[in-house]
PyMOL CGO cylinders between C-alpha atoms (Angstrom):
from pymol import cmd
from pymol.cgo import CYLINDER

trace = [
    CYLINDER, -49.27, -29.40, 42.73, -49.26, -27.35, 39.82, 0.3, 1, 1, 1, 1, 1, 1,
    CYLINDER, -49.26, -27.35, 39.82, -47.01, -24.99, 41.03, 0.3, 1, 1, 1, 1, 1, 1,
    CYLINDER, -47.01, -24.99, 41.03, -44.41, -27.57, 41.83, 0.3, 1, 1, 1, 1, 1, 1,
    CYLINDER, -44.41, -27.57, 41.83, -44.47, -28.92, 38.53, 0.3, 1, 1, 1, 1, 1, 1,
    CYLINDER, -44.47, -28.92, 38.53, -43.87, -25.49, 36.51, 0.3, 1, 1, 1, 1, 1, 1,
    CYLINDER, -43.87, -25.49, 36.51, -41.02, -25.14, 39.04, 0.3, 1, 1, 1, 1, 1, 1,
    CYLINDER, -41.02, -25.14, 39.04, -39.61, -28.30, 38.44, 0.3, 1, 1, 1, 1, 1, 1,
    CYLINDER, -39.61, -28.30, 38.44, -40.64, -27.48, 34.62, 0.3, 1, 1, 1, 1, 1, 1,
    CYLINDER, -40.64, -27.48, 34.62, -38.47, -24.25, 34.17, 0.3, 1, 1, 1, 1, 1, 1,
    CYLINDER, -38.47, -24.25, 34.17, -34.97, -25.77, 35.06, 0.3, 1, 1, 1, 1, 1, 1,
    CYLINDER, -34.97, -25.77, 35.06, -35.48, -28.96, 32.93, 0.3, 1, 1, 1, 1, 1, 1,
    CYLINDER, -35.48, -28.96, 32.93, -36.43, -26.13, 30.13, 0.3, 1, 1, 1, 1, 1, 1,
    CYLINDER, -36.43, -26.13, 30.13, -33.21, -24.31, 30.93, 0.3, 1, 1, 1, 1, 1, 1,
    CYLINDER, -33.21, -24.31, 30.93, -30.92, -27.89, 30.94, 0.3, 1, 1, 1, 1, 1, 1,
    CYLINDER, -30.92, -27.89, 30.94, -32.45, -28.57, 27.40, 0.3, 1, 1, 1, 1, 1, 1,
    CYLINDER, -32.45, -28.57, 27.40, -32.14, -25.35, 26.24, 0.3, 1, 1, 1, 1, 1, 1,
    CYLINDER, -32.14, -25.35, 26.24, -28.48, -25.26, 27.04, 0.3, 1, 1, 1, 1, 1, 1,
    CYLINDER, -28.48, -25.26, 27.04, -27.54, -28.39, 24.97, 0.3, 1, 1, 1, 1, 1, 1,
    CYLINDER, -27.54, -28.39, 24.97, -29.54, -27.19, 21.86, 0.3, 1, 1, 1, 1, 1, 1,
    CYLINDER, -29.54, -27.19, 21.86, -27.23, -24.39, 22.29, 0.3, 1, 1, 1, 1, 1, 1,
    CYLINDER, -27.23, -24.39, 22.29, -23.78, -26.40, 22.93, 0.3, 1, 1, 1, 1, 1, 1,
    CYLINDER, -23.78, -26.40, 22.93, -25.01, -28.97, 20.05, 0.3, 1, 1, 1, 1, 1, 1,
    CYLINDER, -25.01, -28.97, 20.05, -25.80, -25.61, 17.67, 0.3, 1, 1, 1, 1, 1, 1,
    CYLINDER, -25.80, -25.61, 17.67, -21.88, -24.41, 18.51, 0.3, 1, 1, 1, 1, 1, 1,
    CYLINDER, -21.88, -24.41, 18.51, -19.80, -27.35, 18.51, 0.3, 1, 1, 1, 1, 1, 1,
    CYLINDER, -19.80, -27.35, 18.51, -19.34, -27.17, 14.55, 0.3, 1, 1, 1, 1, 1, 1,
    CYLINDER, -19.34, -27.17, 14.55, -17.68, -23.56, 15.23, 0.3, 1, 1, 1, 1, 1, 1,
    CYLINDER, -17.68, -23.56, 15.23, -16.05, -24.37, 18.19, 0.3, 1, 1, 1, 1, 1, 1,
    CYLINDER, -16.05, -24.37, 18.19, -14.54, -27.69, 16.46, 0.3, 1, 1, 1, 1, 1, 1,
    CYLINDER, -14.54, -27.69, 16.46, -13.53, -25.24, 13.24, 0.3, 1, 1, 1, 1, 1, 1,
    CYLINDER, -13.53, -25.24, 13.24, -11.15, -23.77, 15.43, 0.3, 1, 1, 1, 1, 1, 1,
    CYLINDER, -11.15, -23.77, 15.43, -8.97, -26.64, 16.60, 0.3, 1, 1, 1, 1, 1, 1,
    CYLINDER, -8.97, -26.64, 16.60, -8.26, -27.89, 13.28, 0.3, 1, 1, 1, 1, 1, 1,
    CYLINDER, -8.26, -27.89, 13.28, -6.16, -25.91, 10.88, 0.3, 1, 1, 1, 1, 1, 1,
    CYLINDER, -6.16, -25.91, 10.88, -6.68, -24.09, 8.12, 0.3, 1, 1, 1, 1, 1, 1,
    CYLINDER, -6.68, -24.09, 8.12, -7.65, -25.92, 5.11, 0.3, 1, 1, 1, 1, 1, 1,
    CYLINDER, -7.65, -25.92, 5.11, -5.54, -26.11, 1.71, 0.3, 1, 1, 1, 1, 1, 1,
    CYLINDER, -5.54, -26.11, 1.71, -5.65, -22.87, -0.25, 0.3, 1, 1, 1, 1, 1, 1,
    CYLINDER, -5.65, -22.87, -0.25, -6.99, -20.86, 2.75, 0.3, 1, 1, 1, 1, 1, 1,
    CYLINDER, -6.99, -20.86, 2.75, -4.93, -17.23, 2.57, 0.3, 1, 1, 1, 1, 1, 1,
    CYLINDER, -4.93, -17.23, 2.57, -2.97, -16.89, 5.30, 0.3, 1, 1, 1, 1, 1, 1,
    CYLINDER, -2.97, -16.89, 5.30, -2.96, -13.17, 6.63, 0.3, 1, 1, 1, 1, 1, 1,
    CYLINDER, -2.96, -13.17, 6.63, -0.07, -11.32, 6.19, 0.3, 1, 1, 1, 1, 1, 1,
    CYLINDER, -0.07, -11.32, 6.19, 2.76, -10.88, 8.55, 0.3, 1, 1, 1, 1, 1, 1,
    CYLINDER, 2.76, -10.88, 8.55, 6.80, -10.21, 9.16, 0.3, 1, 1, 1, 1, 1, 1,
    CYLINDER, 6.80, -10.21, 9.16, 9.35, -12.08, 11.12, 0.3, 1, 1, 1, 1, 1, 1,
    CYLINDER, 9.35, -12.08, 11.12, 12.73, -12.40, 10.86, 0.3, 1, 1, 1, 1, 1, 1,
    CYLINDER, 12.73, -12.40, 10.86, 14.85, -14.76, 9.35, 0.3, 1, 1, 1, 1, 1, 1,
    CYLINDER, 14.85, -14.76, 9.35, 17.62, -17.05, 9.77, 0.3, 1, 1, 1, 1, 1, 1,
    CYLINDER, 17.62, -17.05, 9.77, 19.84, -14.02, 8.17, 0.3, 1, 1, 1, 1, 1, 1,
    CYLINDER, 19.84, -14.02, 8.17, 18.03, -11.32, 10.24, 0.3, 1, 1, 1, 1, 1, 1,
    CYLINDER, 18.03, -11.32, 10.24, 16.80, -10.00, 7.97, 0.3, 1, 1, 1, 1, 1, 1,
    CYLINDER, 16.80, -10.00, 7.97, 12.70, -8.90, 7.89, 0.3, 1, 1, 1, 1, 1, 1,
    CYLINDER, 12.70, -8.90, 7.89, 10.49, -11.17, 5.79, 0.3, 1, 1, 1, 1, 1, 1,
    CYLINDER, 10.49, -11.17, 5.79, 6.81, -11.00, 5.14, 0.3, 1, 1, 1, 1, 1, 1,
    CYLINDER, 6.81, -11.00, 5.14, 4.48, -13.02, 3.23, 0.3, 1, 1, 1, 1, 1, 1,
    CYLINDER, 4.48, -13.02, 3.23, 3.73, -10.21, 0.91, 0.3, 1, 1, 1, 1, 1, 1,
    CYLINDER, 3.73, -10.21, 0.91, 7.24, -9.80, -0.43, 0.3, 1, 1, 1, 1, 1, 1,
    CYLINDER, 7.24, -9.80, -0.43, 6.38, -13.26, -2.00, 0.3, 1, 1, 1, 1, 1, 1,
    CYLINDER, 6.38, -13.26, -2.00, 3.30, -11.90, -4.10, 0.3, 1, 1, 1, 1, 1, 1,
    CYLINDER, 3.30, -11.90, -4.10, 2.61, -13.80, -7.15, 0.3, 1, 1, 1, 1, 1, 1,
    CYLINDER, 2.61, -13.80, -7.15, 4.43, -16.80, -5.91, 0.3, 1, 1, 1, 1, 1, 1,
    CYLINDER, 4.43, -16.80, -5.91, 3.08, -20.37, -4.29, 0.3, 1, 1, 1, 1, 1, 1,
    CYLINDER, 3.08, -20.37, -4.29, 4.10, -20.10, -0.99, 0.3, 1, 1, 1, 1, 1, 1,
    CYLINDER, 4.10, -20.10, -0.99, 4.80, -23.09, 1.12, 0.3, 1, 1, 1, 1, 1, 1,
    CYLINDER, 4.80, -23.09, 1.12, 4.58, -22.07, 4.67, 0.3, 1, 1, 1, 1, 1, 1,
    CYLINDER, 4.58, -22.07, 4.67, 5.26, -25.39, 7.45, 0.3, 1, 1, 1, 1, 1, 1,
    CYLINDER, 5.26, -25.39, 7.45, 5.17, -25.00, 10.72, 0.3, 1, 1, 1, 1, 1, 1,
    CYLINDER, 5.17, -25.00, 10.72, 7.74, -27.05, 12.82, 0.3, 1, 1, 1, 1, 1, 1,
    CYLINDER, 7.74, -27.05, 12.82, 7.93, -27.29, 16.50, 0.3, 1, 1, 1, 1, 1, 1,
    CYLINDER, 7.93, -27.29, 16.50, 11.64, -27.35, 17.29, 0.3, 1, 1, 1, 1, 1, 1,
    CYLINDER, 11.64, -27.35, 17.29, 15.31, -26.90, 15.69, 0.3, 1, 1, 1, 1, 1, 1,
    CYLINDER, 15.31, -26.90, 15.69, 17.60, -30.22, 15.68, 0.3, 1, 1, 1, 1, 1, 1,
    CYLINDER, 17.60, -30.22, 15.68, 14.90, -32.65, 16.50, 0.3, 1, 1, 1, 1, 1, 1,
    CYLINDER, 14.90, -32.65, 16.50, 14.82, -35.57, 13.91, 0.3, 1, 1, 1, 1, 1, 1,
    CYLINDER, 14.82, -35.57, 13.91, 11.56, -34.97, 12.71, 0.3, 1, 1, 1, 1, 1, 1,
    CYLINDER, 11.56, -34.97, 12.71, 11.85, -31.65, 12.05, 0.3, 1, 1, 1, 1, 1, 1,
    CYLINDER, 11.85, -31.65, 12.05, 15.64, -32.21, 10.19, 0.3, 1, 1, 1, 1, 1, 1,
    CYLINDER, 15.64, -32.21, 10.19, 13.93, -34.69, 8.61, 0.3, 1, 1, 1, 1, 1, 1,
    CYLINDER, 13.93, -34.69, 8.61, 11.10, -32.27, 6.90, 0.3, 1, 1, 1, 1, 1, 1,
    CYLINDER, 11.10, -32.27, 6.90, 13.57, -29.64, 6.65, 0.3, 1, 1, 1, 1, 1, 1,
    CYLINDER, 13.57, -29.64, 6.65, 16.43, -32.10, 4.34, 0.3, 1, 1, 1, 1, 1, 1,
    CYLINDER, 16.43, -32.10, 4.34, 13.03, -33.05, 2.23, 0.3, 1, 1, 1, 1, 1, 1,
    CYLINDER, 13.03, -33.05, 2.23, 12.25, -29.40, 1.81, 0.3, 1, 1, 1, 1, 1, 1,
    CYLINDER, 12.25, -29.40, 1.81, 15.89, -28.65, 0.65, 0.3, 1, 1, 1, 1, 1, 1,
    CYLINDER, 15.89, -28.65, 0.65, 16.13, -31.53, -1.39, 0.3, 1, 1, 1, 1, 1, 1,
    CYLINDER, 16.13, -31.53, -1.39, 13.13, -30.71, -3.36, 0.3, 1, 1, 1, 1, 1, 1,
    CYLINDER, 13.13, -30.71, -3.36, 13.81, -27.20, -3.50, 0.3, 1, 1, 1, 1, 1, 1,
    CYLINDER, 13.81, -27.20, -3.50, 15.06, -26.49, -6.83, 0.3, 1, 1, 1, 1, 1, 1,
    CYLINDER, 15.06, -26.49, -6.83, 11.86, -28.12, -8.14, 0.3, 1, 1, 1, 1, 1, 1,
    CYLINDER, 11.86, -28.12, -8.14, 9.65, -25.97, -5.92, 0.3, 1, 1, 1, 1, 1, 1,
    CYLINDER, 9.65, -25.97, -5.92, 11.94, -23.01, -7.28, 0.3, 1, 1, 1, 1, 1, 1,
    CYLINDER, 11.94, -23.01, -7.28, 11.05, -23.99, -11.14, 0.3, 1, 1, 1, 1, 1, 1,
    CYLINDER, 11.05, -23.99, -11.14, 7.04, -24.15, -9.98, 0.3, 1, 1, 1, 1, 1, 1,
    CYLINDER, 7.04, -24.15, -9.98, 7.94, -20.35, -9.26, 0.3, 1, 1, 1, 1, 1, 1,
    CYLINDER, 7.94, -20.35, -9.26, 7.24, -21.49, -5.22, 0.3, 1, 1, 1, 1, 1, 1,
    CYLINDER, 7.24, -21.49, -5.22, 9.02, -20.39, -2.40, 0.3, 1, 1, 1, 1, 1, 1,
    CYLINDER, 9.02, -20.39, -2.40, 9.49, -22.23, 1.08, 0.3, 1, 1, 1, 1, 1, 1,
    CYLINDER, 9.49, -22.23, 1.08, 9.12, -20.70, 4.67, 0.3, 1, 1, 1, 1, 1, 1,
    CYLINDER, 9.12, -20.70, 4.67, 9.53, -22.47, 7.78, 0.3, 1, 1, 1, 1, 1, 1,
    CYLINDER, 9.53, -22.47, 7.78, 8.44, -21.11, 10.97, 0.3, 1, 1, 1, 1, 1, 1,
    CYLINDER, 8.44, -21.11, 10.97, 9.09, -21.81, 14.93, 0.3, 1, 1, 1, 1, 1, 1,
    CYLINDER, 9.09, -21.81, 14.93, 8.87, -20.30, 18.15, 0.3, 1, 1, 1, 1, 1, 1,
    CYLINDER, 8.87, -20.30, 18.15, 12.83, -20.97, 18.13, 0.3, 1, 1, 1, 1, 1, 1,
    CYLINDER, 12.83, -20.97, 18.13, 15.10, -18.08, 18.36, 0.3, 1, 1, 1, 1, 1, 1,
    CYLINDER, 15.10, -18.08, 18.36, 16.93, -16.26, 14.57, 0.3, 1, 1, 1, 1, 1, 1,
    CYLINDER, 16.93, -16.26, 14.57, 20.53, -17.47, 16.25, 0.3, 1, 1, 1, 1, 1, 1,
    CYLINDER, 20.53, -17.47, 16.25, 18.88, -21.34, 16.09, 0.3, 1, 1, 1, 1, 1, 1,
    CYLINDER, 18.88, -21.34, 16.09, 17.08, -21.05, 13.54, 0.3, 1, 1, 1, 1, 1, 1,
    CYLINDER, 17.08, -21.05, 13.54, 20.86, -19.32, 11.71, 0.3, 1, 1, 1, 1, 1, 1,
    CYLINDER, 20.86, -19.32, 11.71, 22.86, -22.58, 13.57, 0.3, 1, 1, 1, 1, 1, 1,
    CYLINDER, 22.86, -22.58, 13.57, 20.20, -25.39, 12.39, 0.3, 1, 1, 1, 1, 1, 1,
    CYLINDER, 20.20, -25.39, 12.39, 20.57, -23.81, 8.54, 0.3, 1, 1, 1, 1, 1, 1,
    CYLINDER, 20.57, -23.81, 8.54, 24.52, -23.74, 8.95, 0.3, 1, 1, 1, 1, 1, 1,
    CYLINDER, 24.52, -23.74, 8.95, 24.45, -27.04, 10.21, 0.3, 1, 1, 1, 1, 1, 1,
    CYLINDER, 24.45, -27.04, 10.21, 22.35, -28.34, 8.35, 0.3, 1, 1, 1, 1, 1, 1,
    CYLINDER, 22.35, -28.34, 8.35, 22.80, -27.15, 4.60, 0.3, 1, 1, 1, 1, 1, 1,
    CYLINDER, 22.80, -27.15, 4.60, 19.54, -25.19, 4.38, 0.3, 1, 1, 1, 1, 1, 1,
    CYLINDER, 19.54, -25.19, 4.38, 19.28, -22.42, 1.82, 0.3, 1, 1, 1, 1, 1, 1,
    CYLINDER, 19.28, -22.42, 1.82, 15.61, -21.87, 2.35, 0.3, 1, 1, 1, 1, 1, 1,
    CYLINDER, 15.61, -21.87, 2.35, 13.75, -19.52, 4.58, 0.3, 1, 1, 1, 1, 1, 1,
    CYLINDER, 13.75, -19.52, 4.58, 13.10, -20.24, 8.54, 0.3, 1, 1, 1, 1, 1, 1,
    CYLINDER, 13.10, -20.24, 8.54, 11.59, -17.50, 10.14, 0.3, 1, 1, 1, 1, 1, 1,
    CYLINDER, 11.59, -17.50, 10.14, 11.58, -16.84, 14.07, 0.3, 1, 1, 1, 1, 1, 1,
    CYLINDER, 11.58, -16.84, 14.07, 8.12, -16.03, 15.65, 0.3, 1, 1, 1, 1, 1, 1,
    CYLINDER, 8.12, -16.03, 15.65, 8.95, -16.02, 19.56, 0.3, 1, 1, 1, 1, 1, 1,
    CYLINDER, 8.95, -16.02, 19.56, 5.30, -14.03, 20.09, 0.3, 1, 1, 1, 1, 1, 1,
    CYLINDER, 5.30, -14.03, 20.09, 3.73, -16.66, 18.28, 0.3, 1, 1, 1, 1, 1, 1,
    CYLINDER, 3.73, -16.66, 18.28, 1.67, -14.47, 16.20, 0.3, 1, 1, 1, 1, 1, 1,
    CYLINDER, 1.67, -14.47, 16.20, 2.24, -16.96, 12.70, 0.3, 1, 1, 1, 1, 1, 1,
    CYLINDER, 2.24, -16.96, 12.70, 2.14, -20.00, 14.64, 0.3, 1, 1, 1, 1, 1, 1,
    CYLINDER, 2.14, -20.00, 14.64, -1.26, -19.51, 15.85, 0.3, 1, 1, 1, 1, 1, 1,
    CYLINDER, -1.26, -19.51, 15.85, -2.53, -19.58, 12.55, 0.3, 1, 1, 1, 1, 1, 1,
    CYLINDER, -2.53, -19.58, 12.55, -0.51, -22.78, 11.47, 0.3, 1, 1, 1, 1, 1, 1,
    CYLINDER, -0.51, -22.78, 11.47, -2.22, -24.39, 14.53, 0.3, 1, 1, 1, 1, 1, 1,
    CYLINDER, -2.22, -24.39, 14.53, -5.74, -23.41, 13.77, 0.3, 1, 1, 1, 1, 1, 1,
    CYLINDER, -5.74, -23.41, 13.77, -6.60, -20.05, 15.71, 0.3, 1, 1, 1, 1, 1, 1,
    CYLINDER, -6.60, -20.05, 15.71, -5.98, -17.00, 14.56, 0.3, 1, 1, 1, 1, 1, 1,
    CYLINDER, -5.98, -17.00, 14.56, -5.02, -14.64, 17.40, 0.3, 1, 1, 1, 1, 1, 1,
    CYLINDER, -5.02, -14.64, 17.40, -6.39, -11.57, 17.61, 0.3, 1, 1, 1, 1, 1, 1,
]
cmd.load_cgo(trace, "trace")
């Protein structure tokens, strides 16, 4: 009898063991689906912009930086966001802050939503998703 209850013992250990381990790591596995928190540095990087032309988050060193993630050229929420960005912008320019957009979408949509929409500001292109990963929470590695 005693046998049967140390085996019976050992997996009931093993099950409880488990969720004090699962219950110890959901804080840092929950961390990582929310995004970063306001005034967290971002890491540096480069994509290009609407222009072409190679942009990276250093080049704006000792300025606020306003960097917005949207999902998609020419949808309404994003034109939306975008107008309220370029609206505002001479006021974020007076603060000494700059604005950056970033998608997945491509430099030509990213040149044809600016055109067609009146935006002076920065969009940059990051089709490997290495920016966007941040923006969403994970930082890819």
């Amino acid at each position: 009898m005693k046998s049967s209850r140390s085996n019976l013992a050992r997996p009931i250990m093993y099950v409880l063991l488990g969720m004090a381990l699962l219950l110890l790591a959901y804080p840092l596995l929950r961390a990582a689906d929310q995004p970063p928190a306001v005034g967290v540095k971002a890491p540096d990087f480069t994509l290009s912009s609407q222009e072409g032309k190679q942009v990276s988050l250093h080049d704006f060193h000792g300025k606020w930086v306003v960097l917005y993630f949207n999902p998609k050229d020419f949808t309404t929420g994003c034109t939306i966001e975008a107008h309220n960005f370029q609206r505002d912008l001479a006021q974020y320019e007076k603060s000494n802050t700059a604005i950056l957009g970033v998608s997945v979408d491509t430099v030509d949509s990213h040149q044809q939503f600016c055109t067609k929409e009146g935006l002076s500001f920065k969009l940059l292109a990051d089709s490997d998703k290495q920016v966007v990963n941040f923006g969403m929470g994970r930082f890819k590695r």
